[in-house]
C-alpha positions in Angstrom: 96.0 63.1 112.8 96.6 61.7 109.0 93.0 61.4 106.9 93.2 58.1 105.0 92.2 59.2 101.1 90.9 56.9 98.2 90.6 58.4 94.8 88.2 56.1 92.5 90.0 57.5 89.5 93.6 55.6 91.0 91.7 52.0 90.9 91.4 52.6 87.6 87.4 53.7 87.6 86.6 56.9 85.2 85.1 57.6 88.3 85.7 61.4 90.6 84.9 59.4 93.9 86.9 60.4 96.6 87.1 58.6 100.4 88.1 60.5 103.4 88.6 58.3 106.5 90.2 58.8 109.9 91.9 54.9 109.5 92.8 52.5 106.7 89.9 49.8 107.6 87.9 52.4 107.4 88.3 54.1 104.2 88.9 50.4 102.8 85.0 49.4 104.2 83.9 52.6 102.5 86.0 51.7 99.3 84.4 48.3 98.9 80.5 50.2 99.4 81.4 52.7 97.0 82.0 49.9 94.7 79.1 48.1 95.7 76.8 50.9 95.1 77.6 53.5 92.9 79.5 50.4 89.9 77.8 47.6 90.8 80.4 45.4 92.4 78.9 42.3 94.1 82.5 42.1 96.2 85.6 43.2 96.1 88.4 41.0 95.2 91.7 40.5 97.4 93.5 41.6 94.2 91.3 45.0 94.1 91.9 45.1 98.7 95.3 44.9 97.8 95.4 47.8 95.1 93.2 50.0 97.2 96.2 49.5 100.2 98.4 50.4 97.9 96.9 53.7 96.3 95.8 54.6 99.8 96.9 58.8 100.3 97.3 60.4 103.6 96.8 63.9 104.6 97.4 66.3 107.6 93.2 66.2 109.1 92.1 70.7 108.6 92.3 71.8 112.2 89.5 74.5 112.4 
């Protein structure tokens, strides 16, 4: 299973935020409350959806 990764910073925040999700919508619905939240984003623009798809990591999920 790939983990769906967000880094703040790569939006272009000065911002260490990092989202781990287990699917893009997810990690996407987490993006836009991060933004919401922690720098005050009322909502999140198509044009910012669009740049979060496209910054979106993945990673092999740590098998314990």
């Amino acid at each position: 299973m790939m983990t769906k990764i967000i880094h703040c910073r790569d939006v272009g925040f000065d911002c260490d935020g990092v989202i781990r999700a287990n699917t893009e919508e997810e990690a996407l619905q987490m993006a836009a409350e991060h933004a919401k939240t922690v720098h005050g984003m009322e909502r999140v623009s198509p044009e910012v959806v669009q740049k979060l798809k496209s910054i979106i990591r993945e990673e092999s999920a740590k098998t314990i």
